[in-house]
C-alpha positions in Angstrom: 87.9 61.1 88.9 85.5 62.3 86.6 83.1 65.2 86.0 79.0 64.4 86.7 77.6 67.9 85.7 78.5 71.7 85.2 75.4 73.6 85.6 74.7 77.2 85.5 73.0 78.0 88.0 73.4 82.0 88.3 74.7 84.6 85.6 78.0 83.9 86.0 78.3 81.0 88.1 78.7 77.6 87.7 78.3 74.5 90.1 80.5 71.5 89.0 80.2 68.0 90.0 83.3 66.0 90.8 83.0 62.1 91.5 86.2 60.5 93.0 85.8 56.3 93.0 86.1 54.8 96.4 89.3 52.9 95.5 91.2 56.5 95.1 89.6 58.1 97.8 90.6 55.0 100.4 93.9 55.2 98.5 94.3 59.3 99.8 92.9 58.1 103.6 95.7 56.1 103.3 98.2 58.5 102.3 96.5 60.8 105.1 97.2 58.3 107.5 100.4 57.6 106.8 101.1 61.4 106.5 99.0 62.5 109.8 99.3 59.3 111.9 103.1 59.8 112.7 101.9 63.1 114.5 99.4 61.2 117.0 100.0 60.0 120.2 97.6 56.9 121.7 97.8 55.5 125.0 99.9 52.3 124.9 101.5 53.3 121.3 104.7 55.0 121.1 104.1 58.4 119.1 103.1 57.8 115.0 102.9 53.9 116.2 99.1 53.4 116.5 97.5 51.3 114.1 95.3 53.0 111.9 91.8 51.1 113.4 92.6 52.0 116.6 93.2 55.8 115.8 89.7 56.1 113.9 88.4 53.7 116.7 89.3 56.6 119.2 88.5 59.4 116.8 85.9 58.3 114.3 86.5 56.7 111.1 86.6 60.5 109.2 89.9 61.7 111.0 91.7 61.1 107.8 88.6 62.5 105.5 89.2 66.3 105.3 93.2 65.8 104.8 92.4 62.7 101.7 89.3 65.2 100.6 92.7 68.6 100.5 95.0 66.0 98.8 92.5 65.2 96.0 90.9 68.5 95.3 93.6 70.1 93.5 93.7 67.3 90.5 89.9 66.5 90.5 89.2 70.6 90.2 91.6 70.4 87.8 90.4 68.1 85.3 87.1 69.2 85.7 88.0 72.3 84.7 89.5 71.3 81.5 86.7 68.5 80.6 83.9 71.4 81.5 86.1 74.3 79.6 85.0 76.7 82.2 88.1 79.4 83.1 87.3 80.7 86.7 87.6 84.1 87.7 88.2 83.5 91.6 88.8 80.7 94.1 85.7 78.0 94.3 83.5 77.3 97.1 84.2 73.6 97.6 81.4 71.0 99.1 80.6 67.6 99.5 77.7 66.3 97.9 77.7 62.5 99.0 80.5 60.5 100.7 79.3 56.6 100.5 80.4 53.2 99.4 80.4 54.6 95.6 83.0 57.2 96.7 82.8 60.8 97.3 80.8 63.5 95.5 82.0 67.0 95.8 80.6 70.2 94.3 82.7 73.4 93.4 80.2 76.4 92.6 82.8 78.7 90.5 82.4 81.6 89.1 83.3 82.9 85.6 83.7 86.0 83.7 80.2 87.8 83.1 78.8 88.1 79.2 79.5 91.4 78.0 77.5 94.0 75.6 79.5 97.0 74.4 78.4 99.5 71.3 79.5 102.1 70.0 83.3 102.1 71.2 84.8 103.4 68.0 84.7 107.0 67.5 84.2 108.2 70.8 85.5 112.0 71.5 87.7 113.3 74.0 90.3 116.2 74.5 93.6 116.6 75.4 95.1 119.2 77.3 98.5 120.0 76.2 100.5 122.3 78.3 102.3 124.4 76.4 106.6 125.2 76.8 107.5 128.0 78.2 110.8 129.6 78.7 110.7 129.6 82.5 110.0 125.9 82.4 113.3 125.4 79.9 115.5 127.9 81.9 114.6 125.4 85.0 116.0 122.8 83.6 119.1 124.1 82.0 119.5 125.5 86.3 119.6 122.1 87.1 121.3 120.6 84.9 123.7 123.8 85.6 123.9 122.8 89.4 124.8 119.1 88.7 127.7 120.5 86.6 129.1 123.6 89.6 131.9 122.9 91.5 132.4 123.8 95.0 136.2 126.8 94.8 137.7 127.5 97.9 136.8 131.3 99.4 139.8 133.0 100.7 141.1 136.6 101.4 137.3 137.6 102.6 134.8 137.2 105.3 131.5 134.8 104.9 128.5 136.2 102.7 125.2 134.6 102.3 125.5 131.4 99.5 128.9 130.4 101.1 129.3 127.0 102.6 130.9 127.3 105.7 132.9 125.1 107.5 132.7 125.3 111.5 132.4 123.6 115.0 129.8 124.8 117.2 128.9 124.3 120.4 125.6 125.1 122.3 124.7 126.4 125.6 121.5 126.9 127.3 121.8 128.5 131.4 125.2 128.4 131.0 125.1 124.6 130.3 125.9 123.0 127.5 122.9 120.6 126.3 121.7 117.3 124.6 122.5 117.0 120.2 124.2 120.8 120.1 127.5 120.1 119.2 129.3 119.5 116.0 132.5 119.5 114.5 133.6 120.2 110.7 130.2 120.9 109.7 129.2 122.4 106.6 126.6 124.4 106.7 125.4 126.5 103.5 124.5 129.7 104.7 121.0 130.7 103.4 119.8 127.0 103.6 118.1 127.7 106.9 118.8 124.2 108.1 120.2 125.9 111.5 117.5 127.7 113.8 116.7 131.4 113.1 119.3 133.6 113.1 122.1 131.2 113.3 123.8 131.5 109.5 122.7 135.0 109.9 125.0 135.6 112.3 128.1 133.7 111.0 128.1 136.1 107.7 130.7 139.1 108.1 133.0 136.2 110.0 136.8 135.5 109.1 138.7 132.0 108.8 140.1 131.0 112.2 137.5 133.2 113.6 135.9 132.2 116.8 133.1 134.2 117.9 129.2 133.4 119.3 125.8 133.0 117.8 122.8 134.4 120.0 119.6 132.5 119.1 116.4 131.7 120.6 115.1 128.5 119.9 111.2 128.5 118.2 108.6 127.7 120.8 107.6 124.6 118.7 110.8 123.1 118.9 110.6 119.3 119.1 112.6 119.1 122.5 110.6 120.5 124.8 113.7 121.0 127.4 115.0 123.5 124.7 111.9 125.0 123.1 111.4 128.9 123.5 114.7 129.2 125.5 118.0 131.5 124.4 121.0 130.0 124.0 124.7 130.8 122.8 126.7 128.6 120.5 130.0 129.0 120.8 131.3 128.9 117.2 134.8 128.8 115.3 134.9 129.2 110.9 137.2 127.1 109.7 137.1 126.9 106.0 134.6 128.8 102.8 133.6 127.3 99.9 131.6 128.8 97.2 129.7 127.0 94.5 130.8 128.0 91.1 128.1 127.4 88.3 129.3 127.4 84.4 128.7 130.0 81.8 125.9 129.0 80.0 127.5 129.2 76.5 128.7 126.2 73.9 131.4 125.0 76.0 128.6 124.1 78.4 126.6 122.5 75.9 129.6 120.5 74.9 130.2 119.4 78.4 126.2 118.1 78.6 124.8 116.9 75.2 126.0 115.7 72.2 125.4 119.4 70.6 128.3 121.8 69.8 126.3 125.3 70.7 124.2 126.3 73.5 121.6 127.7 70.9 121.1 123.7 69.2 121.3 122.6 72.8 118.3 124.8 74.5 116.4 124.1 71.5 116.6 119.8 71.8 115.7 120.3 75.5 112.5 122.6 74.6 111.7 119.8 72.1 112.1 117.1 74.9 110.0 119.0 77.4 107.2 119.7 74.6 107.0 115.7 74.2 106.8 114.8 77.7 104.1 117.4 78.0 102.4 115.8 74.7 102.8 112.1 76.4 101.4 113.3 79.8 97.8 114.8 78.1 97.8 111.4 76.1 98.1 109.6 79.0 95.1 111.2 80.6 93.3 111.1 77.2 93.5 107.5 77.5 91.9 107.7 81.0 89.1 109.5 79.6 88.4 107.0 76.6 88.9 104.1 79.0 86.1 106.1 81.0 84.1 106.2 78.5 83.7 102.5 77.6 83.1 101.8 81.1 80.5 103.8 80.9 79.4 102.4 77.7 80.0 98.7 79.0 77.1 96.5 80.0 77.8 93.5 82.2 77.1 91.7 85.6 79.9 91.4 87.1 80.5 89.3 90.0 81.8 90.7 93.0 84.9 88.2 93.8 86.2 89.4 90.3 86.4 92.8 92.3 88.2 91.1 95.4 90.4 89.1 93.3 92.0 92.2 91.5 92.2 94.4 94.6 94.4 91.4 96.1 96.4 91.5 92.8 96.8 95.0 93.6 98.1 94.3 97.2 100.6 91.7 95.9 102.1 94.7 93.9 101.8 97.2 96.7 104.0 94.4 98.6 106.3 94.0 95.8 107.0 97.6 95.9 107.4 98.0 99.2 109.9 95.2 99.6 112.4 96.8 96.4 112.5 99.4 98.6 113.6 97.9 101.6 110.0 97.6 103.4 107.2 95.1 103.7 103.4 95.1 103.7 103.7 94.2 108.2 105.6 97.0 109.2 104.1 99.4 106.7 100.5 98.5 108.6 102.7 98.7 111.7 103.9 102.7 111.5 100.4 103.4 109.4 97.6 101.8 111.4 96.6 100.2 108.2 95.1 97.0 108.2 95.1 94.3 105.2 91.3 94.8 105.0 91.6 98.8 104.9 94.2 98.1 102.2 91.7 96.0 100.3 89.3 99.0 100.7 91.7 101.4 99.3 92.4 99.2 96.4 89.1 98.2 95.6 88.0 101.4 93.2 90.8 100.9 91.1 90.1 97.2 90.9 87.1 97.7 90.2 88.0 100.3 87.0 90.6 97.8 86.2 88.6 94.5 85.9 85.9 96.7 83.9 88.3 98.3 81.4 90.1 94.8 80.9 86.4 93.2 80.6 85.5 96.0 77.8 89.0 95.8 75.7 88.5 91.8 75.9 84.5 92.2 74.4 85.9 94.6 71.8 89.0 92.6 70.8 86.6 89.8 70.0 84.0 91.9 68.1 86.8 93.4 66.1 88.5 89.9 66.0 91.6 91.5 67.1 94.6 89.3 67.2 98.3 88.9 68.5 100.9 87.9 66.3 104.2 85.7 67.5 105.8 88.7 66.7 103.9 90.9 68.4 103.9 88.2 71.6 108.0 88.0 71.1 108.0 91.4 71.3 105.9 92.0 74.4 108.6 88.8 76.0 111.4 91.0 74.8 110.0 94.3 76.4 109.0 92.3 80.0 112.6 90.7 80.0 114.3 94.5 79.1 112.2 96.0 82.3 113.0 93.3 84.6 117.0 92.1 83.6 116.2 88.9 83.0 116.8 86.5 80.3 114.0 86.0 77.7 113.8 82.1 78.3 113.2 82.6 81.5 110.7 85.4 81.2 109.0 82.6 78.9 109.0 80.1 81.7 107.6 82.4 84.4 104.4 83.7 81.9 102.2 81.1 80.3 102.0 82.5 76.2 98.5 82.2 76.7 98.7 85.2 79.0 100.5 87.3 76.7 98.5 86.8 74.2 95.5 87.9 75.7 97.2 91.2 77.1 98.2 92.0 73.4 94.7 91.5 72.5 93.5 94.0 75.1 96.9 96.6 73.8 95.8 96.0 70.6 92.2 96.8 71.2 93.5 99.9 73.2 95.4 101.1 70.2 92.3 100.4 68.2 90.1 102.9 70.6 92.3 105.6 70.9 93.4 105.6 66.6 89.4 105.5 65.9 89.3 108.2 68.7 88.7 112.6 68.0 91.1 113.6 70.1 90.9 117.5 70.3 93.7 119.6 71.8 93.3 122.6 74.0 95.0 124.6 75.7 94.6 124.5 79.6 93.1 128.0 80.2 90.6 126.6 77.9 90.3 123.6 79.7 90.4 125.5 83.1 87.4 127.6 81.7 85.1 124.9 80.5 85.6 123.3 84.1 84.7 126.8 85.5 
């Protein structure tokens, strides 16, 4: 095998020449033969006992060609690849040129990344909106925090009030007969929650334990059984047990109980300062966004469409991925959605599209800047992949080529590179909120 040209022959594609001597080209009809044969059946042969004139006798002499011609491709594109130096950005068209006593000729037209032209990527200006803390958003927090922390205190010596959980069995009648789903036993029901139909915990507040007593309702008119929806019914009902949920003081002791501080005060304070940096993190975030907006905008290239396609199936993968850690696949998501793989694609293709064009700009201004990665930065990125994912570094190493690595710390790198050379300006987001306006 050997490579007869690599020609340009668009602005980023390429058409390669691959020549395959006859000897290991009949060596791979052979192989196919032996491989396919076994599967056909011949008049007067017993199955996969035909000779092998007879079967291309029956079926022409190329029955074994396109099965030798799959069996070779994946070495000869191979090697042409690494004698031509080309790095292809999508799966080649495939061809035959010739197939004759010489051997076989194919051509794979391959496409590559485009040349790029960037300027004026350092500097650029953006601003960041930084929400600002407030005490509502603190006091939130320390309320749920607070809730995670209550414990549920038995209610005795008085009747049900609103915020009690209630313990009771209940059963439903509509015309006097009891229907479908109405009946339950030991149920606790927090009154106030409105989980029950209108009126129903409503009507079990001002009720004693070992009370038995009815509930008048009448179910919504949009109720999802129709047999039931608009009708009154009665629920026969008997309160067995309160609880109440008891929160803790908000004091030291608390702050003790949930932090590593010994007053409420220090406490507060750390969680205002936590909640100010996930604000700061959030408008960096989408300060990034806006610079990696700006050098697409600012990025000059033809870039070829399956480049597109290609990411937007990466994308799928990872929508798949996702879906499977979380106890669904890609077939019976399309099958409760409607979705098809192609409307998928569709969806995915803007962001592939900004994805492949940021990567594209980053790579171009690693290369101006002569960016590099250092092993320790690459070790380091190894270390941080095999952290996210549990799995031992070795084998992290095994699954990603270094070559990869290295070329994502080069786009980080260049990242980091934008955004320190960057004016960032904060603002406020009424200010923001008015220069939108």
């Amino acid at each position: 095998m050997k490579l007869v040209k690599a020609e340009k022959i668009e602005a980023s594609k390429y058409e390669l020449h691959i020549s395959i001597d006859k000897a290991t080209f009949d060596a791979a009809v052979n192989k196919a033969f032996q491989k396919e044969g076994k599967k056909m059946s011949i008049p007067g042969f017993r199955k996969g006992k035909a000779p092998r004139s007879i079967i291309e006798k029956m079926y022409g002499k190329g029955v074994f060609y396109e099965t030798a011609i799959n069996d070779l491709i994946p070495d000869a594109y191979t090697a042409a690849l690494e004698e031509s130096k080309i790095n292809p950005v999508a799966q080649p068209e495939f061809d035959i040129v010739s197939l004759d006593d010489e051997g076989l000729v194919l051509s794979a037209k391959v496409f590559v990344k485009p040349e790029v032209e960037i300027a004026d990527y350092l500097g650029l200006a953006v601003t960041r909106t930084v929400a600002p803390v407030t005490d509502e958003e603190v006091d939130r927090e320390i309320e749920v925090i607070r809730e995670r922390n209550s414990r549920e205190t038995e209610v005795l010596g008085r009747a049900a009030e609103m915020g009690d959980t209630a313990v009771i069995d209940y059963e439903g009648f509509c015309d006097g007969k009891a229907f479908e789903g109405g009946k339950g036993e030991d149920y606790a029901l927090k009154l106030g929650s409105n989980t029950f139909i209108p009126g129903f915990e409503d009507q079990i507040v001002g009720k004693k334990i070992d009370e038995e007593f009815d509930v008048n309702v009448t179910f919504p008119t949009e109720y999802h059984s129709k047999e039931l929806a608009g009708k009154e019914a009665v629920f026969k009902c008997k309160l067995h047990a309160l609880t109440r949920t008891e929160l803790p003081e908000l004091d030291d002791e608390f702050a003790k109980d949930v932090s590593e501080f010994d007053t409420f005060a220090e406490y507060k304070a750390d969680l205002k300062a936590k909640i100010e940096k996930r604000h700061l993190d959030s408008a960096s975030t989408a300060a990034d966004e806006k610079l990696v907006d700006a050098l697409i905008e600012k990025l000059v290239a033809d870039i070829p469409a399956p480049m597109f396609e290609a990411e937007a199936e990466n994308f799928l993968r990872d929508y798949d991925m996702r879906l499977r850690q979380s106890g669904l696949d890609l077939n019976t998501y399309m099958k409760y959605t409607g979705m098809t793989l192609d409307g998928l694609r569709e969806q995915f293709r803007p962001q592939a599209e900004r994805q492949v064009k940021a990567r594209l700009a980053l790579e171009k201004i690693a290369e101006l800047e002569k960016v590099e990665a250092t092993e320790e930065d690459i070790n380091a990125e190894y270390q941080r992949i095999a952290d996210a994912y549990n799995m031992p570094v070795d084998q992290v190493k095994e699954s990603i080529p270094a070559d990869a690595i290295t070329d994502d710390m080069r786009v980080k790198k260049a990242m980091d590179l934008v955004r320190e050379k960057a004016v960032i300006t904060d603002e406020a987001p009424k200010a923001a909120e008015d220069k939108a306006e």
